[in-house]
matplotlib code that plots the C-alpha trace (Angstrom):
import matplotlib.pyplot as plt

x = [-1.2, -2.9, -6.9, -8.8, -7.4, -9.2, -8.6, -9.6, -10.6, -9.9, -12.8, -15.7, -15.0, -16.0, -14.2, -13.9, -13.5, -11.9, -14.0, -13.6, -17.1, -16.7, -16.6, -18.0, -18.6, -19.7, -20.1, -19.6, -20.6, -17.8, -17.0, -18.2, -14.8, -13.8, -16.3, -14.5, -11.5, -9.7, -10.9, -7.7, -6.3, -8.8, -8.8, -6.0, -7.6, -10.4, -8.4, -5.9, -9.0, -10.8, -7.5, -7.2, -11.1, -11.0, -7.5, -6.8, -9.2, -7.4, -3.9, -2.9, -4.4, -4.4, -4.8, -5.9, -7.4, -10.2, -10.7, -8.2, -6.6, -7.4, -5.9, -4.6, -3.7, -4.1, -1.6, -1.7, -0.7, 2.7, 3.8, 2.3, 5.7, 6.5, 5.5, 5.4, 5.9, 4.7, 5.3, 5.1, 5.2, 7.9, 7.7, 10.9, 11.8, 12.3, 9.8, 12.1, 10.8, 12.2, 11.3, 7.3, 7.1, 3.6, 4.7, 7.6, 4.9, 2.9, 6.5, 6.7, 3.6, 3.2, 6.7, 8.6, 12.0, 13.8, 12.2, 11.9, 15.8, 16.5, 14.6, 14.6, 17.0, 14.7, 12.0, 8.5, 6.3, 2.7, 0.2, -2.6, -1.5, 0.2, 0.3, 1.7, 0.6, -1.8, 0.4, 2.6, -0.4, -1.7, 1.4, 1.6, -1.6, -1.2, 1.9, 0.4, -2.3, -0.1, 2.4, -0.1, 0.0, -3.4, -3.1, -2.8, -5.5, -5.7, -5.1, -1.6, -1.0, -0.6, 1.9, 3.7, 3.5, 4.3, 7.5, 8.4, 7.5, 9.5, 12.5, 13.3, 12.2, 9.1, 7.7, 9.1, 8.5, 11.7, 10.4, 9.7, 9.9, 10.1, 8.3, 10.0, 7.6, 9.6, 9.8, 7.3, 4.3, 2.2, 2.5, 2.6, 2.1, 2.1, 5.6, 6.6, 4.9, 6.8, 9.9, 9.1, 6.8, 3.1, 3.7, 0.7, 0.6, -3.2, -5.3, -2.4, 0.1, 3.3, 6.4, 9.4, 11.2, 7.9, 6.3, 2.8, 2.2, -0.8, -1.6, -1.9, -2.4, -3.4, -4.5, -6.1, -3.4, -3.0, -5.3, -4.2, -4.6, -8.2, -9.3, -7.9, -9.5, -12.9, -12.9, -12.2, -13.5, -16.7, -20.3, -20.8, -22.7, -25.8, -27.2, -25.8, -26.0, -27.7, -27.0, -23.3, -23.0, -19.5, -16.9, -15.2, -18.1, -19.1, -15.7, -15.7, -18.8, -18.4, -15.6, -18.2, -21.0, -19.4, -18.0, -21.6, -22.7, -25.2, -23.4, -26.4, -26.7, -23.3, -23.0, -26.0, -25.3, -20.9, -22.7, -24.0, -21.6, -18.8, -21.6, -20.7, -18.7, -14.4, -14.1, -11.6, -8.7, -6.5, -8.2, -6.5, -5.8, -9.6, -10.3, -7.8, -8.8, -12.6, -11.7, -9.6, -12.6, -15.1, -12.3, -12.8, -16.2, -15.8, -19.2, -19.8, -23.3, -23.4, -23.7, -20.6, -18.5, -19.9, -19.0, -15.9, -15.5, -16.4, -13.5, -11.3, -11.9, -12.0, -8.9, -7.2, -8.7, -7.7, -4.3, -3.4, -1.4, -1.1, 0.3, 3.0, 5.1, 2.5, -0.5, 1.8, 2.2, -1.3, -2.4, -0.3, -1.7, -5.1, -4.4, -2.7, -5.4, -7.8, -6.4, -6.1, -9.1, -11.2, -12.5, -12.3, -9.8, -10.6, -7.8, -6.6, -5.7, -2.2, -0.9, -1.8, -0.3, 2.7, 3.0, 3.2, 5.0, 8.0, 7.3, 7.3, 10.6, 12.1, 11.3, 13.0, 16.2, 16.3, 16.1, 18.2, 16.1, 18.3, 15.6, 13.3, 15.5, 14.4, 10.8, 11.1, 12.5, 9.5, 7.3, 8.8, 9.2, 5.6, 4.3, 6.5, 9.2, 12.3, 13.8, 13.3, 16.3, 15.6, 15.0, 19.3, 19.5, 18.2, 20.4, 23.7, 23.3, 22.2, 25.4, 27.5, 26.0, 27.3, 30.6, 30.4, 31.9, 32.2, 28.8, 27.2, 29.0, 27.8, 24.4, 24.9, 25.8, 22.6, 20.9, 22.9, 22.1, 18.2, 18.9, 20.8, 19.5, 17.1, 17.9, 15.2, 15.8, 19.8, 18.9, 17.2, 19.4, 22.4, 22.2, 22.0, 25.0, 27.2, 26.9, 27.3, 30.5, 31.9, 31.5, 33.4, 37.2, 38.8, 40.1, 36.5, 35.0, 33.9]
y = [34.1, 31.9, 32.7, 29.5, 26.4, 24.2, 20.3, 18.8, 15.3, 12.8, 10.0, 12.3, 16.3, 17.5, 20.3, 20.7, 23.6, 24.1, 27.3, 28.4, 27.5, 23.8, 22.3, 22.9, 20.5, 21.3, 19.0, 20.1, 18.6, 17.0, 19.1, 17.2, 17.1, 14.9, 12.7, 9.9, 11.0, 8.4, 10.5, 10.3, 12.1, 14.5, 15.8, 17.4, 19.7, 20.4, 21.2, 23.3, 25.2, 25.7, 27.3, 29.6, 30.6, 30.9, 29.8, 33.3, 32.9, 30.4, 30.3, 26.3, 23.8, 19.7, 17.9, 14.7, 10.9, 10.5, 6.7, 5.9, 8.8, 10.0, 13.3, 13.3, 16.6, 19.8, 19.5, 23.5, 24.0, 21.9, 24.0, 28.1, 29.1, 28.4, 31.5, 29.7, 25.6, 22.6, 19.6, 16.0, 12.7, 10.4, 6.4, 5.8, 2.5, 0.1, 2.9, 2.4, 2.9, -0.3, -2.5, -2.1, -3.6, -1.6, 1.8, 0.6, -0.1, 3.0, 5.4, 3.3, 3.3, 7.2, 8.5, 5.7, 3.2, 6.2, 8.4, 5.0, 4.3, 7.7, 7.7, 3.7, 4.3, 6.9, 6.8, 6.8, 10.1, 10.0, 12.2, 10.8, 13.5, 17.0, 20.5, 23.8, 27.5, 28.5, 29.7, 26.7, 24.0, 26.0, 25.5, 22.2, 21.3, 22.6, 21.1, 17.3, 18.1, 19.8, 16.2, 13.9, 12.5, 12.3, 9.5, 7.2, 7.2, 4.6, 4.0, 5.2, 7.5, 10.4, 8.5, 8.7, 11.7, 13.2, 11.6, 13.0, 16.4, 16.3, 14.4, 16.4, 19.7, 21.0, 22.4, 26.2, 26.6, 27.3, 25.3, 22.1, 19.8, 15.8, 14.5, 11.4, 9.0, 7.9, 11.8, 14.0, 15.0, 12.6, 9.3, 6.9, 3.7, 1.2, 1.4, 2.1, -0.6, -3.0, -2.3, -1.3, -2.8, -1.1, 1.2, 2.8, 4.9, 4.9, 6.4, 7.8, 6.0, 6.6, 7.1, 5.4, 8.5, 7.5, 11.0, 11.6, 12.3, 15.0, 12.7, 8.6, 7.6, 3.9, 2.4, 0.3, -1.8, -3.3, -4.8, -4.0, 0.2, -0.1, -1.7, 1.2, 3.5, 1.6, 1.7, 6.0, 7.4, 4.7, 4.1, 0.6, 0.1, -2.0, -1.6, -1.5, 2.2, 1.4, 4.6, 4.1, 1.1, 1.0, -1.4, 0.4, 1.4, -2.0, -3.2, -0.5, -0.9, -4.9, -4.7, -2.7, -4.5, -7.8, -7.0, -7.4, -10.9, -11.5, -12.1, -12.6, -8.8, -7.9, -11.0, -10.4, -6.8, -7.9, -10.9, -8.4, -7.2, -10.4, -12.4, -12.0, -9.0, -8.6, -5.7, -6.2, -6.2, -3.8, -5.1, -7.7, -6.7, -5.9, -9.4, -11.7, -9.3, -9.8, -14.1, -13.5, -11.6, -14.2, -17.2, -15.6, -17.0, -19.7, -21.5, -20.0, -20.7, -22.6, -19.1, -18.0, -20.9, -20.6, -17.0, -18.0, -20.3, -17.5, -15.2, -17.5, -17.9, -14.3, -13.8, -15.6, -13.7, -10.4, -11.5, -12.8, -9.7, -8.4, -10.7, -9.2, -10.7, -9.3, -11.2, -14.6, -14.0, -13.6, -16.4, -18.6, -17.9, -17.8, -21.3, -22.9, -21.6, -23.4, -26.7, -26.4, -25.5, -27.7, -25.2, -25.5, -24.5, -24.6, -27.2, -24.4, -22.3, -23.6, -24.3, -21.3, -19.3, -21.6, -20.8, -16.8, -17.1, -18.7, -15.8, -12.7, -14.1, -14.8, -10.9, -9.9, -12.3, -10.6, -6.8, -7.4, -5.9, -7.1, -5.3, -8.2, -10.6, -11.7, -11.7, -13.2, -16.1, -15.7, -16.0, -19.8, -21.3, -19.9, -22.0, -25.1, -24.0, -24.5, -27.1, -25.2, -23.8, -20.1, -20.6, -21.8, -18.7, -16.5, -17.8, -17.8, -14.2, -13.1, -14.9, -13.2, -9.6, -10.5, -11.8, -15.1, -16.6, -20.1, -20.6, -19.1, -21.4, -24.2, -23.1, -22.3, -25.7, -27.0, -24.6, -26.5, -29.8, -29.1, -28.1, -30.6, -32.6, -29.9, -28.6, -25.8, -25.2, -24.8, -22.2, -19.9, -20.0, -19.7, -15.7, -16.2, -18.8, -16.9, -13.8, -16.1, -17.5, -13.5, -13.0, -16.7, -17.1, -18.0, -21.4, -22.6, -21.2, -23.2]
z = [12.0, 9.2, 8.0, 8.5, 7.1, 4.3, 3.7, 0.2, 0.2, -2.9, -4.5, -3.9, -4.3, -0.5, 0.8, 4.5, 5.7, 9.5, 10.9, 14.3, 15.4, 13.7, 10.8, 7.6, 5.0, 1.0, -1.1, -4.9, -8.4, -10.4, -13.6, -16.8, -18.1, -15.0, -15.4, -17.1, -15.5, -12.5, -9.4, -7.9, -11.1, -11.9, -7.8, -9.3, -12.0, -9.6, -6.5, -8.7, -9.9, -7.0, -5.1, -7.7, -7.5, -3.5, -1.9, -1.1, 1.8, 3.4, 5.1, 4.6, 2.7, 3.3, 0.2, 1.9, 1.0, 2.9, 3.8, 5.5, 7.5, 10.8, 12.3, 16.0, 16.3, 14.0, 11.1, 10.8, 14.3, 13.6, 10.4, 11.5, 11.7, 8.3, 6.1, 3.1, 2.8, 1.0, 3.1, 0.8, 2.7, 1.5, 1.8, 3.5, 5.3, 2.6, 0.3, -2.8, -6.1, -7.3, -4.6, -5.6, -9.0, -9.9, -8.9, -11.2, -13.7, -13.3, -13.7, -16.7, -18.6, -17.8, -18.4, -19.5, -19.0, -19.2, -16.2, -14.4, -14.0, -12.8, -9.7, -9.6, -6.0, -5.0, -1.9, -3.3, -2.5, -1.3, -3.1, -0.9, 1.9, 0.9, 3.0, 2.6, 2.4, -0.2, -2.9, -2.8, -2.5, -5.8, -7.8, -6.3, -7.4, -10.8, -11.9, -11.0, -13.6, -16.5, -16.3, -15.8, -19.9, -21.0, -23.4, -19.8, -17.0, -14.0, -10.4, -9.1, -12.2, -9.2, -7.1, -10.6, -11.3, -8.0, -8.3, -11.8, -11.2, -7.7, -8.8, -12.0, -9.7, -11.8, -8.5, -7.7, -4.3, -2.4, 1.1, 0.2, 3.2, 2.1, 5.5, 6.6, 8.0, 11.0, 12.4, 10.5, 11.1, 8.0, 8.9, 5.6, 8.3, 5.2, 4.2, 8.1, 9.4, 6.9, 8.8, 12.3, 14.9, 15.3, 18.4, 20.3, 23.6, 24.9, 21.9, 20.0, 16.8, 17.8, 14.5, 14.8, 17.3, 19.7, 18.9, 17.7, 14.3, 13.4, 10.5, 10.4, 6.5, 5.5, 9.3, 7.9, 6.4, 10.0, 12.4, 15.4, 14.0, 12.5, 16.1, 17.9, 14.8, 15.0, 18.8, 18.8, 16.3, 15.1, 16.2, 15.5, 12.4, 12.7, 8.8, 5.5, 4.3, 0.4, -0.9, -1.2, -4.0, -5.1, -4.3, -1.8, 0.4, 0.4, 1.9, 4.4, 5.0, 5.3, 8.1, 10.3, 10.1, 10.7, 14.0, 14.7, 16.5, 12.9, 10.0, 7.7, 7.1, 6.3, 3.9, 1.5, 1.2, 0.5, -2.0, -4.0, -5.5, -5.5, -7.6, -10.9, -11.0, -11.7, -9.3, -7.1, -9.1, -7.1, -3.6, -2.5, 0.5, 1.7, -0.3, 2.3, 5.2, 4.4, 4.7, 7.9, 9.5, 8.4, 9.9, 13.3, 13.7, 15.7, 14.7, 11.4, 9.7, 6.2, 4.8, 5.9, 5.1, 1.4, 1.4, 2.6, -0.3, -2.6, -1.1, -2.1, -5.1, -5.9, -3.9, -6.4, -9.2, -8.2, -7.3, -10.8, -11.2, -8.0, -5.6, -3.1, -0.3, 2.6, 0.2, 0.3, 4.2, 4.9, 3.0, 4.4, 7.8, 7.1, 5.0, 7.6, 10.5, 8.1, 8.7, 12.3, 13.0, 10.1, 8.1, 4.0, 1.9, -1.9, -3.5, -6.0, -3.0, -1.6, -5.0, -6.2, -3.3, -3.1, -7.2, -7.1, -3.6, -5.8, -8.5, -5.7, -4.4, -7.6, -8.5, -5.5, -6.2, -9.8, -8.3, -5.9, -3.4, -0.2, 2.0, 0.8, 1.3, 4.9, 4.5, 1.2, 3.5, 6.2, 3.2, 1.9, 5.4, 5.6, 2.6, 3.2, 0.4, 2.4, 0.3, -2.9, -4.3, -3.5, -0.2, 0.0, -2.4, -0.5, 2.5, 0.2, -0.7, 3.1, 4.4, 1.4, 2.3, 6.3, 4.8, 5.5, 2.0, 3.4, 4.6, 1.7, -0.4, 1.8, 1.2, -2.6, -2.7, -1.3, -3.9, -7.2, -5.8, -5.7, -9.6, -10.9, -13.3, -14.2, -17.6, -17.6, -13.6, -14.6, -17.4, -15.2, -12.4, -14.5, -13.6, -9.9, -9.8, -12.0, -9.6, -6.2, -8.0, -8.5, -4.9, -4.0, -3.2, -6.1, -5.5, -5.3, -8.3, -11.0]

ax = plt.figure().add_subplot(projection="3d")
ax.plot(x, y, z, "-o")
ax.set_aspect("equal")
plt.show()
């Protein structure tokens, strides 16, 4: 029914295209005017550009991420009875817009306070994976490069604009299907996985209604999917590949090349570019998984526990801004595996995780965000908070949203006792006690 299907990939400009004899790969030169352009905001311009030059040759289009999706089944076989479509992956389960403080950030500094409390209650979409027909991936495409402002440019800027061009319905393409994670077809496993236990049948990721999605985007947020992905799909890596030099290649390239017995390789190539360098802002993630990796060495070598030392410390650089619930989590565990097992733990480390554990849950408290509430309370038992006043916060408003008035007043109490005396404490929870006393009976207000 369709003409032969094309995916584009993001970060480098490679098209793929699916022939029946195999696949084809081209690799084409990034327009000058990109060139100081984020890639994953200028894919946009190029893709839109290069489905107006040749898209009439092909029947669907995958706009597609490339380092961390894997297909396990063809996408264009799930959606040929659709004439015309554009299918977007949605973050649902707990994907709210205000529940992720920097996609709240990135709505904001592109489009503003404004744009932000409009979709605020609204699940997040995923730009990194997008399908549809030819004409609709072209106006797709094009729109996300018109309303992308131009006076902004970094990281995430296309999760924002997808969701202002969506949600105030810039796109005119009469089938629009908004792929749920749990039953579509594109898998967003990050947000999923957040709120639903990993599932796997033999070699396949199951979504939450146990079918197999076509498409599994961001494996490698979980350990357990990146073995199972490494063990598939992978040829164990046995040497650094030096042509690729950027910080992601290196990470990638890390995580292979340490499952290997010899750690010295994958170390000195990974040292190269930690020494000296403030890279890894916005890879935290790979950062703590890099330490966890290097803690599964039973007998590590001097060399390792130095690099270890080193990851530490640049762990806590690149989570001065970015430091999440699932960072605090990790940390914790890889903290307290530390001390079991006698390894080092730089002094800065538990206070500084203990520190922006207090500040993640605090943000939650102030949002609101009930969905957080639970792990928020994972995250303190975690790091030895349990008789901070949060953590009896946290357990107030949890009782109050199961109705139990008298035990979350038992548990308020706890909270005021922890406070009093404080002046500063008292100031800054005054918000949080005058809400718990709006939800108490009245003959025990204050």
């Amino acid at each position: 029914m369709f003409p032969t299907p094309i995916w584009f990939c993001s970060w480098k400009i490679i098209l793929i295209l699916n022939a029946p004899s195999g696949g084809k790969i081209i690799v084409e030169p990034v327009p000058d005017e990109l060139r100081d352009v984020f890639p994953a905001n200028s894919r946009w311009k190029f893709s839109a550009d290069y489905i107006d030059a040749h898209g009439e040759k092909y029947g669907q289009i995958f706009l597609s991420d490339t380092r961390d999706v894997i297909f396990q089944k063809d996408l264009f076989e799930c959606y040929k009875n659709y004439p015309k479509y554009l299918a977007c992956a949605e973050e649902d389960f707990a994907g709210y817009i205000r529940s992720d403080k920097t996609v709240c950030e990135w709505i904001r500094d592109a489009y503003g306070e404004d744009e932000l409390k409009k979709m605020a209650d609204k699940f997040m979409y995923c730009p990194s994976t997008v399908a549809g027909t030819y004409e609709e991936v072209k106006i797709f495409a094009r729109k996300m490069w018109d309303y992308m402002p131009r006076n902004v440019d970094f990281y995430g800027l296309d999760l924002a604009a997808e969701c202002y061009i969506m949600y105030n319905n810039l796109v005119p393409v009469e089938n629009i299907m908004e792929v749920r994670c749990h039953e579509g077809e594109i898998l967003s496993s990050f947000w999923f996985h957040v709120m639903n236990p990993i599932k796997i049948n033999g070699e396949k990721i199951l979504r939450g209604d146990g079918g197999v999605p076509a498409v599994v985007h961001q494996y490698d947020r979980h350990e357990k999917l990146v073995n199972l992905v490494n063990k598939i799909y992978r040829e164990p890596l046995t040497e650094p590949n030096e042509n690729f030099t950027d910080v992601q290649s290196s990470l990638d390239q890390f995580f292979h090349l340490a499952q290997n017995e010899n750690s010295a390789i994958p170390l000195k190539f990974f040292m190269n570019y930690l020494e000296g360098k403030k890279v890894f802002s916005r890879k935290v993630n790979d950062l703590i998984d890099v330490w966890k990796m290097l803690l599964k060495r039973k007998n590590p070598a001097l060399s390792t526990e130095l690099f270890e030392i080193a990851i530490q410390r640049e762990i806590i650089s690149a989570s001065e801004n970015n430091f999440y619930l699932s960072h605090g989590q990790k940390l914790c565990t890889l903290i307290n595996f530390c001390k079991k097992n006698n390894r080092t733990v730089i002094a800065e480390m538990p206070d500084f995780v203990k520190k922006n554990s207090l500040k993640a849950v605090k943000f939650h408290l102030d949002k609101k965000n009930f969905d957080r509430y639970v792990r928020c309370l994972e995250l303190l038992i975690l790091a030895g908070l349990t008789e901070h006043e949060y953590f009896y916060f946290l357990l107030a408003e949890l009782s109050l949203v199961f109705n139990k008035k008298e035990v979350a007043l038992e548990y308020y109490k706890d909270a005021v006792k922890i406070t009093d005396g404080d002046k500063d404490e008292e100031d800054a929870l005054s918000g949080y006690k005058a809400e718990m006393r709006k939800n108490l009976p009245d003959e025990i207000r204050r």
